[in-house]
N, CA, C and O atoms as a Tripos MOL2 file, in Angstrom:
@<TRIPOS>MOLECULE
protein
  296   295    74     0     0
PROTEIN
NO_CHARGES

@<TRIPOS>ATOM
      1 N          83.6650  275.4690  103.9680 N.3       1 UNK1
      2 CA         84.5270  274.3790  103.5600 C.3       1 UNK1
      3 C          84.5840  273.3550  104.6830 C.2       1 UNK1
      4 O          84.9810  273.6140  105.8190 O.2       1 UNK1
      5 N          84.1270  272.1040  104.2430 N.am      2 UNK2
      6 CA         84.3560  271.0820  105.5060 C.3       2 UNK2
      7 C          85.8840  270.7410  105.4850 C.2       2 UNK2
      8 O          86.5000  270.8360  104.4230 O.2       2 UNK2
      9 N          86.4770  270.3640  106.5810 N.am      3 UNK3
     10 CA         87.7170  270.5150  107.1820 C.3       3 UNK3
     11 C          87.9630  268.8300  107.4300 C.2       3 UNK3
     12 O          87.4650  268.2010  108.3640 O.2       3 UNK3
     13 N          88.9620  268.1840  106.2320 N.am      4 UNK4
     14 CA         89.1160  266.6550  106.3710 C.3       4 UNK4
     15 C          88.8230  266.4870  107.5990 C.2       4 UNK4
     16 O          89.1270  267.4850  108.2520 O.2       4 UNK4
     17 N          88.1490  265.2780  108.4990 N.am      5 UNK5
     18 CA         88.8250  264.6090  109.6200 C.3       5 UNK5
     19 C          89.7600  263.4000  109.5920 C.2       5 UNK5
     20 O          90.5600  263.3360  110.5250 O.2       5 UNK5
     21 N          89.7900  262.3280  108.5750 N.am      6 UNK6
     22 CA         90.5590  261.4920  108.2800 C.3       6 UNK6
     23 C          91.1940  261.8530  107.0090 C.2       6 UNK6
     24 O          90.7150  262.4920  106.0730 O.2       6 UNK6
     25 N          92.6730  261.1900  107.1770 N.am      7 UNK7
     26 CA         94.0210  261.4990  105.7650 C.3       7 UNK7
     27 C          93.1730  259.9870  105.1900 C.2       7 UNK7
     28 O          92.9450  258.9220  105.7640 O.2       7 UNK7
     29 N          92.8570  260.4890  103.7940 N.am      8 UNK8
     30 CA         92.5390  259.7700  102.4100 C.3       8 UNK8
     31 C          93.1960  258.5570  102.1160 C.2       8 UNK8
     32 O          92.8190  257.7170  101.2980 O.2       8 UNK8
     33 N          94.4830  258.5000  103.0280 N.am      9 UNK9
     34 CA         95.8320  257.5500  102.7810 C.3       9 UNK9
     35 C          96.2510  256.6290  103.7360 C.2       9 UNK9
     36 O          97.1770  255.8420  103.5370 O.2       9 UNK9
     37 N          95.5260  256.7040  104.8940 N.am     10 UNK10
     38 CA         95.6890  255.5980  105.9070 C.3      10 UNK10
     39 C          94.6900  255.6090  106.5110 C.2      10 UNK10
     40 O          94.2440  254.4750  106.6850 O.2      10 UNK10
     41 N          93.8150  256.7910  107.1380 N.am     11 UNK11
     42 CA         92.5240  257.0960  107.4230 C.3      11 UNK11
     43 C          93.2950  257.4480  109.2810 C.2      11 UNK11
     44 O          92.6990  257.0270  110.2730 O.2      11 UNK11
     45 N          94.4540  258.1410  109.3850 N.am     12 UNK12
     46 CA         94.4900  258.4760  110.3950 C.3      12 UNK12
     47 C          93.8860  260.2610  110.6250 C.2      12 UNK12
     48 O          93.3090  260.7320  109.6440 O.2      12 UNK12
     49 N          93.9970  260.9580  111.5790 N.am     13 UNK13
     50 CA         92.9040  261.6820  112.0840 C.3      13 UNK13
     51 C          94.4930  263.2800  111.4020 C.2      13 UNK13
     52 O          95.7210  263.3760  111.4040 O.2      13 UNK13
     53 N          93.4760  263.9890  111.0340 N.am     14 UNK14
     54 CA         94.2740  264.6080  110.3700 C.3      14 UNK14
     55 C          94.1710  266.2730  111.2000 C.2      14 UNK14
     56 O          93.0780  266.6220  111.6450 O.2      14 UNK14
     57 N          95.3740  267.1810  111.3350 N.am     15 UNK15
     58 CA         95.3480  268.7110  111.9950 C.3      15 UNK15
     59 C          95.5470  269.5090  111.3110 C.2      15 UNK15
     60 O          96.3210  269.2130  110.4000 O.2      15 UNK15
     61 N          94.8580  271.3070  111.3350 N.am     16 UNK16
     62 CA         95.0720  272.2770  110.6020 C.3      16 UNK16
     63 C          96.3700  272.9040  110.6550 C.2      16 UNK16
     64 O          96.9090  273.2120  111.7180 O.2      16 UNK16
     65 N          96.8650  273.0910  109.5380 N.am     17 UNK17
     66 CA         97.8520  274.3300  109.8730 C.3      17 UNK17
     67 C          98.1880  274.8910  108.6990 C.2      17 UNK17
     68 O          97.2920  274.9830  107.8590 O.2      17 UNK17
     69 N          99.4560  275.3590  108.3900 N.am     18 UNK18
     70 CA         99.8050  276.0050  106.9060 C.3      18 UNK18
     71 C         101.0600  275.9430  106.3840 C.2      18 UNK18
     72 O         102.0230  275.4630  106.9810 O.2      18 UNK18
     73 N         101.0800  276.3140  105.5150 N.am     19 UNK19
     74 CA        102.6510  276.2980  104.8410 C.3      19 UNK19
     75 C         103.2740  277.7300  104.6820 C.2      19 UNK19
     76 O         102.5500  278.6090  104.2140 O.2      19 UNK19
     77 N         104.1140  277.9220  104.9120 N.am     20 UNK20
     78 CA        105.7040  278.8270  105.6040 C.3      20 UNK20
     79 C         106.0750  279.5630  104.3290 C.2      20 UNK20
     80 O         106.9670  279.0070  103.6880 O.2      20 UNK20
     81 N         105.6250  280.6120  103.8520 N.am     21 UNK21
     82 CA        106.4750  280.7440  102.3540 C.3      21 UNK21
     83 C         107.5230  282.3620  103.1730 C.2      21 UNK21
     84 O         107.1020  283.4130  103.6570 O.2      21 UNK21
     85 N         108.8980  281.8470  102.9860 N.am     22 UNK22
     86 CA        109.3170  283.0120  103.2610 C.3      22 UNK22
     87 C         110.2340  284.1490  102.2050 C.2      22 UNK22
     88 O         110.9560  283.7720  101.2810 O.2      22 UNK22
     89 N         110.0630  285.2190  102.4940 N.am     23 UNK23
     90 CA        110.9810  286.2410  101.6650 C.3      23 UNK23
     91 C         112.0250  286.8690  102.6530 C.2      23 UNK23
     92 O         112.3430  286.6420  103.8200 O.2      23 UNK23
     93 N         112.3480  287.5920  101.8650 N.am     24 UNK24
     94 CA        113.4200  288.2820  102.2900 C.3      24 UNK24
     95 C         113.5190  288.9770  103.8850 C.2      24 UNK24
     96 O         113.3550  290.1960  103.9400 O.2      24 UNK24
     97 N         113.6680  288.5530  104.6170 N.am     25 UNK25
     98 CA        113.5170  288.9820  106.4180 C.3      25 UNK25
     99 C         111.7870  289.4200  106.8050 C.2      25 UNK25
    100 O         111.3120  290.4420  107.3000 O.2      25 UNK25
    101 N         111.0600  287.9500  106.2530 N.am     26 UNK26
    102 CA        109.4640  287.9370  106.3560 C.3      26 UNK26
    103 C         109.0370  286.9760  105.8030 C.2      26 UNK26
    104 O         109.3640  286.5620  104.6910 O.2      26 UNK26
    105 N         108.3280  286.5720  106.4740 N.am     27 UNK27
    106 CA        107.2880  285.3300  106.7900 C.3      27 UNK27
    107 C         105.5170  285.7130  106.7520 C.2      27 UNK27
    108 O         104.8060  286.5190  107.3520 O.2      27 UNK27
    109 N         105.2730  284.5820  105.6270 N.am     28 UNK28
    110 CA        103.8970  284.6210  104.4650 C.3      28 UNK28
    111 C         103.2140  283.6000  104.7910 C.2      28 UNK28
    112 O         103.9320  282.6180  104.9830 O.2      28 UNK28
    113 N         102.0190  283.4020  104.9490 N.am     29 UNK29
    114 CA        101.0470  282.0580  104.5770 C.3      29 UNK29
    115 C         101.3550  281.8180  102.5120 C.2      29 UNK29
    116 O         101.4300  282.5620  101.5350 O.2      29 UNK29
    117 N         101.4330  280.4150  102.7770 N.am     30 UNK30
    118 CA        101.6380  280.1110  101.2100 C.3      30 UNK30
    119 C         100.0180  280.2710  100.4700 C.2      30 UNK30
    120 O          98.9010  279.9870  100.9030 O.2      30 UNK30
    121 N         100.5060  280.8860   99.1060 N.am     31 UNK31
    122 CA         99.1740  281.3830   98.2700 C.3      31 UNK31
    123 C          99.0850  280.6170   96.9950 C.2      31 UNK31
    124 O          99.8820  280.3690   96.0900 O.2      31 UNK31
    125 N          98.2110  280.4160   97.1660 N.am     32 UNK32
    126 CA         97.7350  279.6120   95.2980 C.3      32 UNK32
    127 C          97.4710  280.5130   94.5420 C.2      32 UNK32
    128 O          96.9280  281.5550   94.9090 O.2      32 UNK32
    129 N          97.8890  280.2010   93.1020 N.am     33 UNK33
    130 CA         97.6750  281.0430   92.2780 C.3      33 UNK33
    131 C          97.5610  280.7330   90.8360 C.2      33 UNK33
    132 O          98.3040  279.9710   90.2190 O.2      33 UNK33
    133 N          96.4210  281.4880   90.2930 N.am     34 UNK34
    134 CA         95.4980  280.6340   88.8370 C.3      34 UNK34
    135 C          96.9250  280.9870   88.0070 C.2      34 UNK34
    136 O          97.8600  281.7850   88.0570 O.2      34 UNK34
    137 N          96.4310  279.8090   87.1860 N.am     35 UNK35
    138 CA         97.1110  279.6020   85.5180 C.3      35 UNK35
    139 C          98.7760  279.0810   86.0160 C.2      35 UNK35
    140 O          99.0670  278.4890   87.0550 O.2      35 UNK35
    141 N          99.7090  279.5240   84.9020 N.am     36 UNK36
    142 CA        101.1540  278.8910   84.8550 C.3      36 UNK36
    143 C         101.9320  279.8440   85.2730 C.2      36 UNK36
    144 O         101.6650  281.0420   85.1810 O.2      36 UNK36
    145 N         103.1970  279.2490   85.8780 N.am     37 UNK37
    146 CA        104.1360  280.5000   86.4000 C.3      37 UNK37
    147 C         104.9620  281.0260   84.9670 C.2      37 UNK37
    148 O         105.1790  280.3440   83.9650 O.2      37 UNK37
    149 N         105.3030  282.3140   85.1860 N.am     38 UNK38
    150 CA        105.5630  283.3900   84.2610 C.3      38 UNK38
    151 C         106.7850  283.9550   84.8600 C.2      38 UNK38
    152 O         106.7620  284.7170   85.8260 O.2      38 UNK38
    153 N         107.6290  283.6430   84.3860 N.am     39 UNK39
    154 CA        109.6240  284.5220   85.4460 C.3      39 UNK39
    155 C         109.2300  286.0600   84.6370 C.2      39 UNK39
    156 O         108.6850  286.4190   83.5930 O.2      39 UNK39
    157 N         109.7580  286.5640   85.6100 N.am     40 UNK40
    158 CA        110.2030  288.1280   85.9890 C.3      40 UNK40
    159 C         110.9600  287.8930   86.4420 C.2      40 UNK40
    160 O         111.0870  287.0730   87.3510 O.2      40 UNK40
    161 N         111.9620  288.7600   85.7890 N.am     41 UNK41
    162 CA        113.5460  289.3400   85.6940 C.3      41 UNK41
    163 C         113.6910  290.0050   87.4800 C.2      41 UNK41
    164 O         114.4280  289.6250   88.3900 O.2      41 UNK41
    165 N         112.6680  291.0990   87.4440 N.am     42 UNK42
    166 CA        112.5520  291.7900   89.1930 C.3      42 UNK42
    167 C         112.0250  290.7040   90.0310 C.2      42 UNK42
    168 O         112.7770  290.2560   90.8960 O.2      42 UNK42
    169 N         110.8230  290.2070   89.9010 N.am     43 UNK43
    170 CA        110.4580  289.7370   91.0910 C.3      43 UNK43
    171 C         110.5900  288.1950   91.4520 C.2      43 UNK43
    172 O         110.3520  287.6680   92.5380 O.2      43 UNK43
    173 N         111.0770  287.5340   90.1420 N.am     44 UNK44
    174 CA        111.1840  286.0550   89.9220 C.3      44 UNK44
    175 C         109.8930  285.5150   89.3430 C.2      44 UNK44
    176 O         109.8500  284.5890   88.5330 O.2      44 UNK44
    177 N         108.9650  286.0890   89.7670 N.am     45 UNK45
    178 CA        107.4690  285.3290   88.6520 C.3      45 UNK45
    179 C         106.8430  286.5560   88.8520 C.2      45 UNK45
    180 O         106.9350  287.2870   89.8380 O.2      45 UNK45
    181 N         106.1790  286.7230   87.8020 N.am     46 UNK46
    182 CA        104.9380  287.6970   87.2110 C.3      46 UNK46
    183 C         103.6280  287.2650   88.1270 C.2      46 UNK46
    184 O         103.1470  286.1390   87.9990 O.2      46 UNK46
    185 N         103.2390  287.9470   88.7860 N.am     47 UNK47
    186 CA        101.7780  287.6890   89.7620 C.3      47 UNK47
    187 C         100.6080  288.8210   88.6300 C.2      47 UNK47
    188 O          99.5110  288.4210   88.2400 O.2      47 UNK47
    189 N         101.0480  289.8900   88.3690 N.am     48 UNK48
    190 CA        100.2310  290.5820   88.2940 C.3      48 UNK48
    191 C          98.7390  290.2600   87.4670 C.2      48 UNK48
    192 O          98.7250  289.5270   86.4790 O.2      48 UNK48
    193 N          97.6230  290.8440   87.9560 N.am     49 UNK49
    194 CA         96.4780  290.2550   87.3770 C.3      49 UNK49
    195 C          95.7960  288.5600   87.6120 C.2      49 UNK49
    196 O          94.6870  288.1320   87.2930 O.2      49 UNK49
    197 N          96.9600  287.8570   88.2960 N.am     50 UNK50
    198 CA         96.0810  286.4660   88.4690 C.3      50 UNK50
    199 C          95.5330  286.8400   89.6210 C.2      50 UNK50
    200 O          95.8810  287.9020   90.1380 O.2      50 UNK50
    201 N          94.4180  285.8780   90.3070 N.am     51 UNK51
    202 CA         94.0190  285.3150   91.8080 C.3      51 UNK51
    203 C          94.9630  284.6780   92.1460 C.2      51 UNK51
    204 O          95.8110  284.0680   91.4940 O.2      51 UNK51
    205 N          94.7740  284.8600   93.4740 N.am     52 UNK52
    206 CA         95.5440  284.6240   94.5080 C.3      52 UNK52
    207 C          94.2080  284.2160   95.6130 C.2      52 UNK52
    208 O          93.1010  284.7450   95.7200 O.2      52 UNK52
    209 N          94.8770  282.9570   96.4250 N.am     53 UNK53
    210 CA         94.1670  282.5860   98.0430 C.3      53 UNK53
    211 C          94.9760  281.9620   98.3830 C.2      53 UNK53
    212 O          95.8400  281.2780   97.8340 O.2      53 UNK53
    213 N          94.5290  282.3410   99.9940 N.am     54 UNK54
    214 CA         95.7720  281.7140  100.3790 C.3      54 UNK54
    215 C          95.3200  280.1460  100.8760 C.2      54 UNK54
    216 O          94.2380  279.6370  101.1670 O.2      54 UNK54
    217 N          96.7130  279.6550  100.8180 N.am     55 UNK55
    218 CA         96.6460  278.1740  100.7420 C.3      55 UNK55
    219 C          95.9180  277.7770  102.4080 C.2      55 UNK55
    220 O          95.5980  278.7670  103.0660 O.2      55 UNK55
    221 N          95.7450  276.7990  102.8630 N.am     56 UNK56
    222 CA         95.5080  275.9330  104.1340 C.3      56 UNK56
    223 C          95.9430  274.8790  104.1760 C.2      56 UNK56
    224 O          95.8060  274.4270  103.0390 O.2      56 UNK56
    225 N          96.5430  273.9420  104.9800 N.am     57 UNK57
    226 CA         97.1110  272.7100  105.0890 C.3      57 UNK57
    227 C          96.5380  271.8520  105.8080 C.2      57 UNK57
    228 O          96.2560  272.3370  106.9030 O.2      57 UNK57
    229 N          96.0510  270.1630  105.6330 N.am     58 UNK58
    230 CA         96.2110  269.5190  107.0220 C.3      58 UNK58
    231 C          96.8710  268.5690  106.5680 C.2      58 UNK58
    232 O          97.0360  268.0780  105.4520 O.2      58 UNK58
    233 N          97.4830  268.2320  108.2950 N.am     59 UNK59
    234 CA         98.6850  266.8240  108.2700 C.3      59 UNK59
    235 C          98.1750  265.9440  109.1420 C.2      59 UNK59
    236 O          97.7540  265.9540  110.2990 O.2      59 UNK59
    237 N          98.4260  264.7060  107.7270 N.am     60 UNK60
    238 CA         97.8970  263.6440  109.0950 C.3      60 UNK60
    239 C          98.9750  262.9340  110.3970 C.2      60 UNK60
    240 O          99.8340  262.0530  110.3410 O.2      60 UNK60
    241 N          98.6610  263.4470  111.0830 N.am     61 UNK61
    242 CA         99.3230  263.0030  112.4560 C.3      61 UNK61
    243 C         100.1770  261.6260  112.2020 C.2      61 UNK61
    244 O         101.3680  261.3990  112.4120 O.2      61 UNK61
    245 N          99.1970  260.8370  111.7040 N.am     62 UNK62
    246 CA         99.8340  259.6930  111.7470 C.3      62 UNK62
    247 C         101.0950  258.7170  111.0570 C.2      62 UNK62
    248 O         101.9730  258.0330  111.5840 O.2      62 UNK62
    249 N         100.6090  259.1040  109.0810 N.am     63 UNK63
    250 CA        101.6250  259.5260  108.1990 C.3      63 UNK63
    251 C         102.0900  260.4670  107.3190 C.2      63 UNK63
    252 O         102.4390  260.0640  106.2090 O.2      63 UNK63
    253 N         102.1650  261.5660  107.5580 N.am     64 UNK64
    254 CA        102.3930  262.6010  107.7770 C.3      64 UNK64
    255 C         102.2190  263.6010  105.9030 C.2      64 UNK64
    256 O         102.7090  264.5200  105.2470 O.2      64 UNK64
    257 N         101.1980  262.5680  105.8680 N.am     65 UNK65
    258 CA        100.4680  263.6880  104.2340 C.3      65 UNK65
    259 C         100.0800  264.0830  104.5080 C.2      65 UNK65
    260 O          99.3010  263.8730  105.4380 O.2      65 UNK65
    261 N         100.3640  265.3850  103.7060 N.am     66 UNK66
    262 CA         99.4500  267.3280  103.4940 C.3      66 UNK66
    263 C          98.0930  266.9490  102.0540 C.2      66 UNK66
    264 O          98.0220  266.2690  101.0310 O.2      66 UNK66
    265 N          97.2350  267.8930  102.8430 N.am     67 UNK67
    266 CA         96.4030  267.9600  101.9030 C.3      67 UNK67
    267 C          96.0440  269.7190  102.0920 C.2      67 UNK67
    268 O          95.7590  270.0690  103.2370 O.2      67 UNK67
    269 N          96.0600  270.8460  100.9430 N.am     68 UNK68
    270 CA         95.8990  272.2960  100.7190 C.3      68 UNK68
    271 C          94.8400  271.9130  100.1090 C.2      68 UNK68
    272 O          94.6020  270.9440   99.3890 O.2      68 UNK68
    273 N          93.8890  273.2650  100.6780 N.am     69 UNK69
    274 CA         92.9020  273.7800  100.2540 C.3      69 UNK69
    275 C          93.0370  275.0460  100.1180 C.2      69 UNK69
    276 O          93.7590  275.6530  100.9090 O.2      69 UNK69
    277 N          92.4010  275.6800   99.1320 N.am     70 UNK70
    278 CA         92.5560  277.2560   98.9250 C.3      70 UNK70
    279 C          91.1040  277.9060   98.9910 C.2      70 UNK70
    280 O          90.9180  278.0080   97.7790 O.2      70 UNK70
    281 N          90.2430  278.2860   99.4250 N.am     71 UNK71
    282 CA         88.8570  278.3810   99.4480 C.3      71 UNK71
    283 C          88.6420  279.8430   98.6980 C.2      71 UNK71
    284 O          89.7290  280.4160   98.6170 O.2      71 UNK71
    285 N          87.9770  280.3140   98.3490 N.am     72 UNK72
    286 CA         87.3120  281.2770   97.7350 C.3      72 UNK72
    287 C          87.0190  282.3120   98.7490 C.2      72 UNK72
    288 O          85.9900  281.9980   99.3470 O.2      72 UNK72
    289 N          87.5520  283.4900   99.2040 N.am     73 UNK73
    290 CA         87.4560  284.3800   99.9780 C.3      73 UNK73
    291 C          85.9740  284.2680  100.4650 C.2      73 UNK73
    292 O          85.2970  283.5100   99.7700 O.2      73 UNK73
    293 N          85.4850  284.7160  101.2530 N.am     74 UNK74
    294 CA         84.2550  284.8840  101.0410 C.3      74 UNK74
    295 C          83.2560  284.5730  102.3450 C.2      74 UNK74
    296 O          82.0370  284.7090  102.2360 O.2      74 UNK74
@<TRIPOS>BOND
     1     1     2 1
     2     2     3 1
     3     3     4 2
     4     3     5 am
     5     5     6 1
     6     6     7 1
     7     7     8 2
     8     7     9 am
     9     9    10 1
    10    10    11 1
    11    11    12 2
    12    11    13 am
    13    13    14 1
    14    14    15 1
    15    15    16 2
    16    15    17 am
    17    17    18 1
    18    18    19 1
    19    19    20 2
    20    19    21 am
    21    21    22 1
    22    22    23 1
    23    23    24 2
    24    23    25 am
    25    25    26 1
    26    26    27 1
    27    27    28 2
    28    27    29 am
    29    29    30 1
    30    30    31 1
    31    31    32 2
    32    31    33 am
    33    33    34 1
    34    34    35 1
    35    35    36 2
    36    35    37 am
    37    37    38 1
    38    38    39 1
    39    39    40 2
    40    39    41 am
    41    41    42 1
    42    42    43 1
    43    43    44 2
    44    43    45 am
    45    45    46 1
    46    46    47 1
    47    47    48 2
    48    47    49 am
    49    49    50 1
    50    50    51 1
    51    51    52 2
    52    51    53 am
    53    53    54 1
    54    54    55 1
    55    55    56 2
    56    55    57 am
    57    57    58 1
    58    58    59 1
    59    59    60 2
    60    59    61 am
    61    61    62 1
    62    62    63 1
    63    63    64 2
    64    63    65 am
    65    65    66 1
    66    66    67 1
    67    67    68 2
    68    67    69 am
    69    69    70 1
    70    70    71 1
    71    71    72 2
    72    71    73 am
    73    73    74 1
    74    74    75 1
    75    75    76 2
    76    75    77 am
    77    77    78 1
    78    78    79 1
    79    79    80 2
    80    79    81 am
    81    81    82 1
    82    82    83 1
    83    83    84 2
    84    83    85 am
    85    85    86 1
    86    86    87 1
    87    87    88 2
    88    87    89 am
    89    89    90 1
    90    90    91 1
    91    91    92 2
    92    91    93 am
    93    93    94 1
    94    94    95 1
    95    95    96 2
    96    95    97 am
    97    97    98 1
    98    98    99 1
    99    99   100 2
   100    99   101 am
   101   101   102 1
   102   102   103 1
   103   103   104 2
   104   103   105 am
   105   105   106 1
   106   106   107 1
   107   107   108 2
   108   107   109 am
   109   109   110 1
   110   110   111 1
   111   111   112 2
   112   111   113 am
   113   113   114 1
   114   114   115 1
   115   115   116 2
   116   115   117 am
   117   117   118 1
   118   118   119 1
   119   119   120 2
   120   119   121 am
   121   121   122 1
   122   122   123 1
   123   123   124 2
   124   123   125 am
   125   125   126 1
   126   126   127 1
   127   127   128 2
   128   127   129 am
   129   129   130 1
   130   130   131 1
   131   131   132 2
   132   131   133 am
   133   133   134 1
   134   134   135 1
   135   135   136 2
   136   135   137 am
   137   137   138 1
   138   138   139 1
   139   139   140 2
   140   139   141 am
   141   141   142 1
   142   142   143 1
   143   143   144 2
   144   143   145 am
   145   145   146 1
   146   146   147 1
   147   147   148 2
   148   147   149 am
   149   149   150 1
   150   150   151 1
   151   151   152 2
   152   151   153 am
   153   153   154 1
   154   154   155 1
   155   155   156 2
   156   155   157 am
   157   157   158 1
   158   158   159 1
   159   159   160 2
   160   159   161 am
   161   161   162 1
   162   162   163 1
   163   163   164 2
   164   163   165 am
   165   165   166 1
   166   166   167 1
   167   167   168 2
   168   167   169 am
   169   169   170 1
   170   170   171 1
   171   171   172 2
   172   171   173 am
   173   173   174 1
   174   174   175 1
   175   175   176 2
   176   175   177 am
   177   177   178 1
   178   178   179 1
   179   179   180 2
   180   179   181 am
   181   181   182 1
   182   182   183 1
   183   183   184 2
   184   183   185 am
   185   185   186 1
   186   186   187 1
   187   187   188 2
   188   187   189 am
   189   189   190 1
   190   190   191 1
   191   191   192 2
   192   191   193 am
   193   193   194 1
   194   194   195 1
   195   195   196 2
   196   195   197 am
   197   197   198 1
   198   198   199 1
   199   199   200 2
   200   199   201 am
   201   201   202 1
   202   202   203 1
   203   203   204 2
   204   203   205 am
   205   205   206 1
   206   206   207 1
   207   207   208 2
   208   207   209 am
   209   209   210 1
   210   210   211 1
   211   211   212 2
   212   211   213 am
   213   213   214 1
   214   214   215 1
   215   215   216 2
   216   215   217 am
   217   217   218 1
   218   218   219 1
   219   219   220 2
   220   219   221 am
   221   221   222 1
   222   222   223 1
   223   223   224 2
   224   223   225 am
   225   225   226 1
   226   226   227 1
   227   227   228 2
   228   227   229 am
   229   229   230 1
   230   230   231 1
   231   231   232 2
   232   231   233 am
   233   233   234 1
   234   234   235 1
   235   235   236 2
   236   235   237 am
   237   237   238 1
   238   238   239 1
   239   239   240 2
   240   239   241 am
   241   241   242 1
   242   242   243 1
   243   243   244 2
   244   243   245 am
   245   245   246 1
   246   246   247 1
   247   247   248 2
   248   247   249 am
   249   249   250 1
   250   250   251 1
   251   251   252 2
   252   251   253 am
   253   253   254 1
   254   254   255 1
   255   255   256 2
   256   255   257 am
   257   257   258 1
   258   258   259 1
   259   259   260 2
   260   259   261 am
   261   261   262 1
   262   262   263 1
   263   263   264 2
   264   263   265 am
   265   265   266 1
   266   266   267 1
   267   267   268 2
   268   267   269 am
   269   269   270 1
   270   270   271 1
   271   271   272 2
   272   271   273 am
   273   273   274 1
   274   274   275 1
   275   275   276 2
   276   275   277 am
   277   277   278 1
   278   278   279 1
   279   279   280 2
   280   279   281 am
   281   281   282 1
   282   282   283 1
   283   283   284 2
   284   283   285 am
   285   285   286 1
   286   286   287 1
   287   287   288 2
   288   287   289 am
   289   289   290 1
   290   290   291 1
   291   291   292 2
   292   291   293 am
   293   293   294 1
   294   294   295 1
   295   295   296 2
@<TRIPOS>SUBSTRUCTURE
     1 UNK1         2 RESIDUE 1 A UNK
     2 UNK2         6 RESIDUE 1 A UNK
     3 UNK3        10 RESIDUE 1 A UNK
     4 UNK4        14 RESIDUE 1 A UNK
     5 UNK5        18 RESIDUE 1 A UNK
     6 UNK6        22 RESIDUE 1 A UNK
     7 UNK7        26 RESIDUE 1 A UNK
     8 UNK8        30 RESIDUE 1 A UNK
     9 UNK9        34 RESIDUE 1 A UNK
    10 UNK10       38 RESIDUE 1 A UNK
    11 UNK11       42 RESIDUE 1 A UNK
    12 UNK12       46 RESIDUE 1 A UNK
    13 UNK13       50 RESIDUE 1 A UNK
    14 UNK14       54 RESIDUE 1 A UNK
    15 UNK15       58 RESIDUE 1 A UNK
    16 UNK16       62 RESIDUE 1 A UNK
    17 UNK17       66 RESIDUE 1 A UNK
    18 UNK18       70 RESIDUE 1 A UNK
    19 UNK19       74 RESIDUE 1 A UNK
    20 UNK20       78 RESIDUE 1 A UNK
    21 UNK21       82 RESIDUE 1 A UNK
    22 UNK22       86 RESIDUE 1 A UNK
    23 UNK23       90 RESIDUE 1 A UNK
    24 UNK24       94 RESIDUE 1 A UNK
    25 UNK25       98 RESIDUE 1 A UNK
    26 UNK26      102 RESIDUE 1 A UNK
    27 UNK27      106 RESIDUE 1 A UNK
    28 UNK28      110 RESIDUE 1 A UNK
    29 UNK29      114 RESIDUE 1 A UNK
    30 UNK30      118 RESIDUE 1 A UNK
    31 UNK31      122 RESIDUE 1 A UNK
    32 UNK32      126 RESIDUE 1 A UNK
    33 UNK33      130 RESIDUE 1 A UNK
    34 UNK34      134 RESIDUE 1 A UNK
    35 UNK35      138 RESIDUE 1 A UNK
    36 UNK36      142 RESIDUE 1 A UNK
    37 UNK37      146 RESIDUE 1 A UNK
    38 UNK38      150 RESIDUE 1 A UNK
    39 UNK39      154 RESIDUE 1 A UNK
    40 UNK40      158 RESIDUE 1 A UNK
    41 UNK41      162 RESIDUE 1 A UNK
    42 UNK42      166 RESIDUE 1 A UNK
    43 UNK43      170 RESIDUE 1 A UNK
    44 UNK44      174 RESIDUE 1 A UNK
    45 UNK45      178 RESIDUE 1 A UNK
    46 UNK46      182 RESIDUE 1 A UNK
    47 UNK47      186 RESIDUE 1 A UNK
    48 UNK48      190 RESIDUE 1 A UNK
    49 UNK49      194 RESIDUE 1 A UNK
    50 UNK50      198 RESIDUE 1 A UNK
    51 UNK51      202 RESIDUE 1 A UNK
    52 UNK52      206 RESIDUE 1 A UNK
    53 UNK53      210 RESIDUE 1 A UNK
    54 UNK54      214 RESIDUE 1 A UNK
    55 UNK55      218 RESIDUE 1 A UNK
    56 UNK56      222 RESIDUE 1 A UNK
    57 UNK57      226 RESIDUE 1 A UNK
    58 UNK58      230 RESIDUE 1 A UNK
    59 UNK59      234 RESIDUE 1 A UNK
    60 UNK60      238 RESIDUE 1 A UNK
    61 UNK61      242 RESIDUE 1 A UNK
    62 UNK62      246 RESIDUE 1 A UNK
    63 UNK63      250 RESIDUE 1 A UNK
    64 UNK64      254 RESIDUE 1 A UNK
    65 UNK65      258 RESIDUE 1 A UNK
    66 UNK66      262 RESIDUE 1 A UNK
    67 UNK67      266 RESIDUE 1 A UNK
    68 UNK68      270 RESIDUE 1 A UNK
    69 UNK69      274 RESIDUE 1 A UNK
    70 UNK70      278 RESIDUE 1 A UNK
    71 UNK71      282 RESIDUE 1 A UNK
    72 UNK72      286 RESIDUE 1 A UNK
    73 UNK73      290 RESIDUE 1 A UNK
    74 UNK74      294 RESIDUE 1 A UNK
């Protein structure tokens, strides 16, 4: 996966990092995940059986848009 160097939106120079998903006394990289969300009563959304990857972020330094990528394990 090539890795932006310029944000799409001003063309300032853009850095890696990620997004924060937290639970209950624990801390996650945020994950993408195929199709529509589905509530569960236990867990708050139904995961079971979709893909999952985990997300990647970059921010542009300058004005401060995210752009996620989720790449294909592999």
């Amino acid at each position: 996966m090539a890795e932006p160097s310029t944000c799409p939106k001003c063309a300032g120079s853009m850095e890696r990092g990620f997004v924060v998903d937290r639970g209950y006394g624990s801390f996650a990289v945020a994950e993408w995940v195929e199709g529509e969300p589905v509530k569960s009563f236990m867990s708050g959304l139904n995961l079971r059986g979709k893909k999952k990857l985990k997300a990647w972020t970059w921010r542009c330094r300058r004005c401060g848009f995210l752009e996620s990528y989720a790449p294909d394990a592999g």
